[in-house]
C-alpha positions in Angstrom: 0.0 0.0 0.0 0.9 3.6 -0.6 1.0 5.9 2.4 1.1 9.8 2.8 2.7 10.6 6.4 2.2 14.4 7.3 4.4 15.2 10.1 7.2 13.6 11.5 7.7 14.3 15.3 7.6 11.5 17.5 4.3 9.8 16.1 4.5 10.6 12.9 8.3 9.2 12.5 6.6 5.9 14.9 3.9 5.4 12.1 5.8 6.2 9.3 8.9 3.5 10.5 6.3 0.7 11.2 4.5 1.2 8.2 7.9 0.8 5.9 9.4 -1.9 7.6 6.2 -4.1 7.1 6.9 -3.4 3.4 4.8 -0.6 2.6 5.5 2.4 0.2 5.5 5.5 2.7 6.3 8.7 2.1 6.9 11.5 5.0 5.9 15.3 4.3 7.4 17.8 7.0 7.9 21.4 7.4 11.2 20.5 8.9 14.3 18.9 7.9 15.3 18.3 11.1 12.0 16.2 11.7 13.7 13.0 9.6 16.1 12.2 12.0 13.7 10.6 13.9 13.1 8.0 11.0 15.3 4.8 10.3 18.5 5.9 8.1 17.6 3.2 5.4 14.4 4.7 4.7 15.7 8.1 4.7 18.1 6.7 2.0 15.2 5.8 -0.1 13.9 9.2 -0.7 10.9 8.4 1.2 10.9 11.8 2.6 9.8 15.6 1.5 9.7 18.9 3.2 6.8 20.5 2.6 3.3 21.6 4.4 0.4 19.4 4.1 -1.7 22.4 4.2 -0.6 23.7 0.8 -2.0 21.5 -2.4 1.0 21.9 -4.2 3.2 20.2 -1.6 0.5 17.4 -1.1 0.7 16.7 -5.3 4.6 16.3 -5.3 4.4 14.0 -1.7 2.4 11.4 -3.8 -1.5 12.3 -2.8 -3.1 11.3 -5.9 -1.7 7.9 -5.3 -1.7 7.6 -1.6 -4.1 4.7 -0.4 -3.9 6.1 3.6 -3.2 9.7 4.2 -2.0 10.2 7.7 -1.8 13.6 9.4 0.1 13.9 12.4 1.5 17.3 12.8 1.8 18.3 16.6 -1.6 21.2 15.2 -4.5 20.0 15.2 -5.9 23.1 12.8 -3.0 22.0 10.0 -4.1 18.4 10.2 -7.8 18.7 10.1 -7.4 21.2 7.0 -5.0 18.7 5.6 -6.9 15.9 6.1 -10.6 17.7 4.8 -8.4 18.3 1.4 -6.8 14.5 1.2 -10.4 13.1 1.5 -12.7 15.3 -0.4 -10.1 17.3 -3.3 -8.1 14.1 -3.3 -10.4 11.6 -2.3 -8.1 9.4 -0.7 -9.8 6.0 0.2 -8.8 6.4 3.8 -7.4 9.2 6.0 -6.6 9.4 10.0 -6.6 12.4 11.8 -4.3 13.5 15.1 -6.7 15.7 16.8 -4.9 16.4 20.6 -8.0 18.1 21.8 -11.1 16.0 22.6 -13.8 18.2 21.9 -12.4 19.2 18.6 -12.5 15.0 17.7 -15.7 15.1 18.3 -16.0 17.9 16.0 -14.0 16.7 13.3 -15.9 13.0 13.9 -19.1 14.3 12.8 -17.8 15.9 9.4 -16.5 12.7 8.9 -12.7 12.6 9.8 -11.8 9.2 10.9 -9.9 11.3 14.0 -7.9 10.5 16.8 -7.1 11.8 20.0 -4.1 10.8 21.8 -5.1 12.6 24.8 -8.6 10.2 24.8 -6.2 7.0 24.4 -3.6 8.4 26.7 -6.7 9.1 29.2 -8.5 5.3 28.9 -5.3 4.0 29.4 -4.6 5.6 32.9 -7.7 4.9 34.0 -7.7 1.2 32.1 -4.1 1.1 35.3 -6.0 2.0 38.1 -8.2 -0.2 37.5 -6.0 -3.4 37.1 
């Protein structure tokens, strides 16, 4: 499968590393060089990375969208990855797109206009309380 990573901090360079060494075709867009180092050298070696915004439709175009299969956004702002996301599912059309939302109540925003969202502050959250009760 073809993915699109958008962001590389600590999640994004997590997702982005498990998804290529199970064999898939992943590419990483980030606003910051720096932001690579995070990924395995070998796949940095492969080109596999851009810098760019995922926010501007040029960028997205010369990361790969129109082929992408998954679009992943993952950028520490939740505003850059919901607008990023809106434009991979419905000017892309991208068969499937996840959404890093770190506010709740905006998840439950971006839920209903059909983002397949996630929070890491709900996981994180369930988790803890998932503990104190084992």
């Amino acid at each position: 499968m073809k993915f699109l990573v958008m962001g590389c901090g600590r999640i994004g360079a997590e997702v982005a590393s498990l998804l290529w060494k199970q064999g898939n075709k992943v590419t990483v867009l980030e606003k910051e060089p720096e932001g690579f180092t995070r990924l395995p050298q070998e796949m940095r070696s492969e080109n596999n990375t851009l810098i760019g915004d995922g926010m501007v439709e040029e960028d997205l175009i010369r990361a790969g969208i129109r082929d992408a299969d998954v679009f992943v956004a993952v950028d520490v702002r939740d505003n850059c990855n919901a607008l990023a996301s809106q434009k991979a599912k419905h000017i892309f059309h991208v068969p499937q797109v996840i959404c890093r939302i770190g506010d709740p109540a905006k998840q439950q925003i971006y839920l209903k206009l059909g983002l397949d969202a996630v929070s890491p502050t709900h996981v994180t959250t369930e988790l803890i309380l998932e503990a104190i009760r084992s």
